[in-house]
Structures are given as structure tokens and as C-alpha cells.
C-alpha positions as CSV (number, residue, x, y, z in Angstrom):
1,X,60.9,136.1,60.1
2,X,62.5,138.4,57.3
3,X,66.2,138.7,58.2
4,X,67.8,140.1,55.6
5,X,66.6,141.8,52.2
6,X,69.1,142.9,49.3
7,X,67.4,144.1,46.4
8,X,67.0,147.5,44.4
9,X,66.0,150.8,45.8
10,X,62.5,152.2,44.1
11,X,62.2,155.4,46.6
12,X,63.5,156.7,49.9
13,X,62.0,159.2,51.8
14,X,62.9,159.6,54.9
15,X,61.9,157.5,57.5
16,X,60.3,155.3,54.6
17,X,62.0,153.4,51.9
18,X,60.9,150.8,49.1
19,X,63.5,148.0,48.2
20,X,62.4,145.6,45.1
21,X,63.4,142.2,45.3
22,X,63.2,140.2,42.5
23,X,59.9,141.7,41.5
24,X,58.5,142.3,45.1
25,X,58.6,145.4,46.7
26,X,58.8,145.8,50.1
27,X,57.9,148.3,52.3
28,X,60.4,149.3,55.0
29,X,60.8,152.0,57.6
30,X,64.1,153.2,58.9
31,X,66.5,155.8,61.3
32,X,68.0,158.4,60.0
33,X,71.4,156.7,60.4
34,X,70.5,154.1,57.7
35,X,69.5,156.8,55.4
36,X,73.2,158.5,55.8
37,X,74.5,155.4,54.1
38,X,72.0,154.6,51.3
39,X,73.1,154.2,48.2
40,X,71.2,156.5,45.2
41,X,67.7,155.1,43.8
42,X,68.2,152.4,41.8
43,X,71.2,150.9,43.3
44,X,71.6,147.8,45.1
45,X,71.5,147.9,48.7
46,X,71.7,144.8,52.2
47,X,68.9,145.3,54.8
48,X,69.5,143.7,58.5
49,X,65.6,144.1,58.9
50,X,62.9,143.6,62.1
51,X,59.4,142.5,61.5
52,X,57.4,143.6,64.1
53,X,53.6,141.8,63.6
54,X,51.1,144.2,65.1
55,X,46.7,143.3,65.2
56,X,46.8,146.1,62.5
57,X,49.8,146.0,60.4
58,X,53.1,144.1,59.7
59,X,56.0,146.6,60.1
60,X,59.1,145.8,58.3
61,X,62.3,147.7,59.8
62,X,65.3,148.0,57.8
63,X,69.1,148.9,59.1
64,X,72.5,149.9,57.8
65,X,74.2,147.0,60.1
66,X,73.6,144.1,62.5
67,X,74.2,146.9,65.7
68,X,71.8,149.1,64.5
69,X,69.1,146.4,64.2
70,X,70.9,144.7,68.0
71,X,70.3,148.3,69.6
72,X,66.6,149.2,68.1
73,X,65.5,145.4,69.6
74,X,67.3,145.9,72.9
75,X,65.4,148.9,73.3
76,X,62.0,147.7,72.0
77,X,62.4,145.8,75.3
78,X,62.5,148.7,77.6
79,X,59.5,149.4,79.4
80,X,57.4,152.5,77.4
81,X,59.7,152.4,74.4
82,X,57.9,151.4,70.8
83,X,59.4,151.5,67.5
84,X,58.8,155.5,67.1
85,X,60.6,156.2,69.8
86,X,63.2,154.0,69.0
87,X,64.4,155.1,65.7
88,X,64.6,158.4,66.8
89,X,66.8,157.8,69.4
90,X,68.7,155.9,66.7
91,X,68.2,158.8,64.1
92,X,69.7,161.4,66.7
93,X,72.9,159.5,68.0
94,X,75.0,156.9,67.0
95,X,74.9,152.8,69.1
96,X,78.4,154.4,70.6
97,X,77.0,157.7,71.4
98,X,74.1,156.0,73.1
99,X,75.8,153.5,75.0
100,X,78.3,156.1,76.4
101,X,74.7,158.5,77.2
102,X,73.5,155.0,79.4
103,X,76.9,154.4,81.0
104,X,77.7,158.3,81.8
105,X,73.8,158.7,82.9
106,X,73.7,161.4,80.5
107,X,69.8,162.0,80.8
108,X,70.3,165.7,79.4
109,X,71.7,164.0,76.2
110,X,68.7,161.6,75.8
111,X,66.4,164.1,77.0
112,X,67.3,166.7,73.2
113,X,65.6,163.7,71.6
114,X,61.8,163.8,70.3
115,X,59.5,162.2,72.8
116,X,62.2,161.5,75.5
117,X,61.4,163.1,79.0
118,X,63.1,163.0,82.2
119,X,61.1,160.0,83.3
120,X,62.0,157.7,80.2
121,X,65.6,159.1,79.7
122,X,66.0,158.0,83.6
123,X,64.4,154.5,82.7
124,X,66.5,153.9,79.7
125,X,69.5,154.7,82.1
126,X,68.4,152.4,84.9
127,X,67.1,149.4,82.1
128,X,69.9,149.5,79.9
129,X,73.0,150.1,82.5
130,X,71.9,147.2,84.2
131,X,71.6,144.9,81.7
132,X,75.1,146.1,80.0
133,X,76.4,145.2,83.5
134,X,74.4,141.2,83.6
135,X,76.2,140.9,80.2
136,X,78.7,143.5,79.2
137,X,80.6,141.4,76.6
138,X,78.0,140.2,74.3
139,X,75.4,143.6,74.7
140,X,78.3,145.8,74.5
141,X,79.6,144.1,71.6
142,X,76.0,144.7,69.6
143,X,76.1,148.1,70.6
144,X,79.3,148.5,69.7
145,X,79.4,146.3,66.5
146,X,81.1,147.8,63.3
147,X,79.2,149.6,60.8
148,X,78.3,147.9,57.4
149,X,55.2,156.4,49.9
150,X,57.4,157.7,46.4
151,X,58.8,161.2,45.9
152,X,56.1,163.9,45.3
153,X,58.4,166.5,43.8
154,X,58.7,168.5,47.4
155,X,61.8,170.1,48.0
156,X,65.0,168.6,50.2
157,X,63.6,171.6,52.9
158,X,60.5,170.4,52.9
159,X,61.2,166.7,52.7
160,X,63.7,167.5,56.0
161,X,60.7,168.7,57.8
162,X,58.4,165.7,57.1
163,X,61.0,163.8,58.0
164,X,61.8,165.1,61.6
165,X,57.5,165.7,62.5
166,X,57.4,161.4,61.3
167,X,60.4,161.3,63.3
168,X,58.3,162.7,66.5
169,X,58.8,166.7,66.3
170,X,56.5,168.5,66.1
171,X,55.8,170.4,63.2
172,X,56.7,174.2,64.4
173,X,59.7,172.8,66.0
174,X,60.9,170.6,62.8
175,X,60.1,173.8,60.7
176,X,62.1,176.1,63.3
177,X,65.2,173.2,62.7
178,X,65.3,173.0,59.3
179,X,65.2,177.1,59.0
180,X,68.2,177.4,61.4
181,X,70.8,175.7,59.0
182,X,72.2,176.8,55.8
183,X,70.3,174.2,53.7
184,X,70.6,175.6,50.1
185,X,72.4,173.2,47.6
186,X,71.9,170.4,49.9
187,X,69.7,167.0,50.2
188,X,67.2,166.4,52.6
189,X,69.5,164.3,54.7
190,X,72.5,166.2,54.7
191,X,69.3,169.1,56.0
192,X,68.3,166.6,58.8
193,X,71.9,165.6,59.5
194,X,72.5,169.7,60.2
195,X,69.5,169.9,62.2
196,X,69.8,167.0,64.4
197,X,73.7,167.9,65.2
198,X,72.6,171.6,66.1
199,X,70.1,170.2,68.4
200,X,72.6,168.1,70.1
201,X,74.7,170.7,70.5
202,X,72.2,173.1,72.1
């Protein structure tokens, strides 16, 4: 099992990013929230990483801190959640935000994120609570825990939009996103940043 990678950053494209360690680069994918706290390319950079070991493909998942990679695995574990659904709900809300969207059942928060209907935002509800409630100290704590394919030349707008349809969108609706904040003069993840917050707010 890969832990932990530190190493140099080839690329990042959001939800994908290389790291080079020591000669080897690997391959990871990642939520939005890591991405707000990446260093430039070519900097050095600490991965709490996943491997998830599929028939077709090893998946390497990289995050920011240990309660980023604590929450993606506790909800890998909830019945009709995968990995894509996952990191968006991580890419649209922080652990906190989430746990306090489980412990409010605030489905109508859950529900603003890509994929999530009423029936899964009521299962993570159900799933989650009561587990937080079998072990509130030591799930709580991970949720709670303190936070530590290359460029083509595209623009930040258009590199926001790939972003969100990988993230789930779908493509009109990323497009419509994108175009509804003021995105000149800024990267494509202070553009997806934007566009995520004015969804939540909606």
C-alpha cells in the first residue's frame, strides 16, 4: 500500500496531477480542496495518498492532509458512493462543512453537489450519522483533523470547465458556472473555487 508520496510536481490539472519521485512519476487523482493548496509546478510537495486496486486499473488518490484522505475512505464505504462521487463531495465542501451537512441533515446542502440526489444525500445522512454516533471521538476527530495528462496550452476558463464535467457536471452546466463569475486575470482554480461557492450559495 502507497501511503505517502513526497516528490516534485511535473503537472497539475485539475482533478489529475503528476508527482516525480526520485525518477518515477506517479500518476495521481485528487479534489479540488488539495489543488487549493498545491504548491507551483516544480516545487516539492507531501501526498496522504489511497490506492484503490480495481480488475482494470490501479488508481492512486492523493490529499492535502490525513482528514481529507480519513473522510474520502469513510465515504468509499457508504453504500452507492465510488471514488467520483467522492471527491466531489470533497471538491465542493470542506471535512467540517460536511460533517456539520450529516449532523444537521442538511440534504439540500449535499443535494447542490454533482451526482448527489435526494436518495443518496438521505443515505449519506442515515450511514454517516450513525456511525459518527458508534464512535464520535475517533470519526469525528478524522473529519475534523487539521489541515496540512500535462497542460495543453488551454486557457484557466477552459481548464475550469474540464475540471468541473471530470468532476461529474455536465458539460452545459460546467460551461454555464464558469461563465457566471468574473474569471479574467484568474487561474483555473481560483475559476472553480468561484464557481463551486456560487453554487453553494444558490
Amino acid at each position: 500500500m502507497i501511503g505517502r508520496l513526497r516528490g516534485e510536481i511535473v503537472f497539475k490539472q485539475p482533478p489529475y496531477l503528476m508527482v516525480d519521485v526520485k525518477g518515477v512519476g506517479y500518476e495521481l487523482e485528487s479534489p479540488l480542496s488539495t489543488f487549493y493548496n498545491l504548491p507551483p509546478e516544480g516545487d516539492q510537495v507531501t501526498l496522504f495518498t489511497h490506492l484503490a486496486v480495481r480488475e482494470d486499473a490501479h488508481v492512486l488518490y492523493g490529499f492535502a492532509n490525513e482528514s481529507e484522505r480519513a473522510l474520502f475512505r469513510i465515504l468509499l464505504r457508504v453504500s452507492g458512493v465510488g471514488a467520483k462521487m467522492a471527491l466531489a463531495i470533497l471538491s465542493g465542501m470542506s471535512a467540517e462543512e460536511f460533517s456539520s451537512c450529516i449532523q444537521s441533515n442538511d440534504t439540500a446542502a449535499l443535494m447542490r453537489l454533482p451526482g448527489i440526489g435526494k436518495k443518496t444525500a438521505e443515505r449519506l445522512v442515515i450511514e454517516l450519522r450513525d456511525r459518527l454516533e458508534r464512535s464520535d471521538s475517533s470519526i469525528s476527530s478524522q473529519l475534523h483533523g487539521s489541515n496540512h495528462s500535462a497542460r495543453v496550452g488551454t486557457s484557466p476558463v477552459t481548464d475550469a470547465i474540464g475540471a468541473l464535467v471530470a468532476l461529474g457536471y455536465k458539460p452545459a452546466e460546467a460551461n454555464r458556472m464558469v461563465r457566471a463569475v468574473q474569471s479574467e486575470g484568474l487561474e483555473s482554480e481560483a475559476i472553480i473555487r468561484a464557481a463551486l461557492k456560487s453554487v453553494a450559495m444558490s
